[in-house]
C-alpha positions, 0 to 999 in steps of 0.5 A: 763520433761518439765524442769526449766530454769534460764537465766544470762545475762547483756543484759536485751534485751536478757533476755526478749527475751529469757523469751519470746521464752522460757515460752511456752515450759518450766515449768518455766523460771527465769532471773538474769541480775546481777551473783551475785545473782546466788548463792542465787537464785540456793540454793532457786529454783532448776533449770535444766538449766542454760543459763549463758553468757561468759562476764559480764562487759564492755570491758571484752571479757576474758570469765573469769567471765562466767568460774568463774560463772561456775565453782560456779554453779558446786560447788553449785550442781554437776548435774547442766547443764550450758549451755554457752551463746556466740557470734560467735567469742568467741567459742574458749573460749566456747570450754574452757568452756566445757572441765572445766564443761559446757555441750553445749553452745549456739552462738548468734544470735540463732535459735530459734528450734535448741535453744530450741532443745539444752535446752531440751536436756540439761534439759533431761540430768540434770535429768538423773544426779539427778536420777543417783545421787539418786541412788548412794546416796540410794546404798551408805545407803544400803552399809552403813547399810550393814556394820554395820548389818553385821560384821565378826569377826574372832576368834583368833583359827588356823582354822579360821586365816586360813578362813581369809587368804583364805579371804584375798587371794581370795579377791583380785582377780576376781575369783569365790567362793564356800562357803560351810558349815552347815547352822548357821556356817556363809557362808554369813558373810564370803561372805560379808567380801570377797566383802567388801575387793575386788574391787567391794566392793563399789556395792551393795551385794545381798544376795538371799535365794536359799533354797527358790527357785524352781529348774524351777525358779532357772536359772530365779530368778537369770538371768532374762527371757524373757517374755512369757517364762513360766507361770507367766512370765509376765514382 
C-alpha cells in the first residue's frame, strides 16, 4: 500500500525537499519541476498521487495553470488522486480546486505527519478507485458476453406476443416474478429479457441451478449465513 507518488512544482527547493521527507515512507517518489512533462510521465509510470502546485509562472497567482494541469491529470485516468499544493492565502482557489476534481490539497508551509497522513490516505483512495474501476470493467464484460450468449427471440404467434407484453409491462416496474413452466421452455431467457429492459439491467444477472440445491442449503446459498451456522459453515 505503500503507494507511488509524483511531485510538480517549479520551486525545485521544494521538490528535493519534499523527495527527501518523502522516499522513506513510499515505494517510489518522481519530481517534475516543468507540467508539461505530466502527461508523458502519467502515461509511462502510473502513479497513486499526484502533489500538483497551483501556480507555475512568475506573477501568476490565478490558480488557472494548477486547474488546468488538473483537469488534464483527470482526463488522462479518472481514478488519479491529485492533491493540490498552496500557499495559505490561496485556499479559496484550492477549495475551487476541489469542487472540479481534486481530492485535498495540502498549505505551505507543511506539517510533516499530517503531510504524509494526508498522502496515504490519498494513496489508499486511488486504489480503492482503481479496484472499483476493475470491477466495473469485468461486469461491463460479464454483461456484454451475457448479451450475446443469451438472446430472446420471440416468435411472431399470439401466445408469445402475449409473453412480451407481460415482458414489456413487468419490466418497467420493481416487482417481483414467478416464472413457471417445463423445463426446455426458456423461463431464464424470459427472465434475462425481463432484466435487460428494467432498470437494473446494467448489473449483473445471476443465474443459480435451484434443482441443485438441498432444502437445508436453499435459504443459505441464496442469503448468505452466519458462520458456524451448520456443519460446513466455515466462512
Amino acid at each position: 500500500m505503500r503507494g507511488r507518488i509524483l511531485i510538480v512544482d517549479d520551486d525545485v527547493s521544494i521538490l528535493r525537499t519534499l523527495k527527501l521527507l518523502l522516499r522513506d515512507d513510499f515505494d517510489l517518489v518522481q519530481t517534475i519541476s516543468n507540467p508539461k512533462f505530466i502527461p508523458s510521465e502519467i502515461k509511462k509510470q502510473r502513479y497513486d498521487v499526484i502533489l500538483l502546485d497551483m501556480n507555475f509562472s512568475i506573477g501568476k497567482q490565478s490558480g488557472d495553470e494548477g486547474l488546468f494541469w488538473m483537469k488534464q491529470i483527470i482526463e488522462i485516468d479518472p481514478t488519479q488522486v491529485v492533491l493540490m499544493i498552496t500557499a495559505y492565502g490561496e485556499i479559496n482557489l484550492a477549495v475551487k480546486a476541489i469542487k472540479q476534481g481534486a481530492t485535498d490539497f495540502i498549505v505551505k508551509p507543511w506539517e510533516n505527519t499530517k503531510l504524509i497522513a494526508t498522502i496515504r490516505t490519498g494513496v489508499k483512495l486511488c486504489q480503492s478507485n482503481r479496484n472499483l474501476s476493475r470491477l466495473e470493467d469485468q461486469h461491463q464484460l460479464m454483461y456484454e458476453d451475457n448479451q450475446r450468449q443469451f438472446q430472446f427471440i420471440p416468435g411472431s404467434s399470439p401466445g408469445m406476443l402475449e409473453v412480451v407484453n407481460i415482458i414489456n409491462k413487468v419490466a418497467a416496474t420493481d416487482a417481483n416474478v414467478l416464472l413457471l413452466g417445463d423445463n426446455g421452455t426458456g423461463k431464464e431467457l424470459i427472465a434475462r429479457d425481463i432484466h435487460n429492459k428494467s432498470g437494473r439491467r446494467n448489473k449483473i444477472f445471476l443465474s443459480v441451478d435451484l434443482g441443485s440445491l438441498s432444502e437445508n442449503l436453499f435459504e443459505s446459498e441464496l442469503f448468505g449465513h452466519v458462520k458456524g451456522a451448520f456443519t460446513g459453515a466455515d466462512t
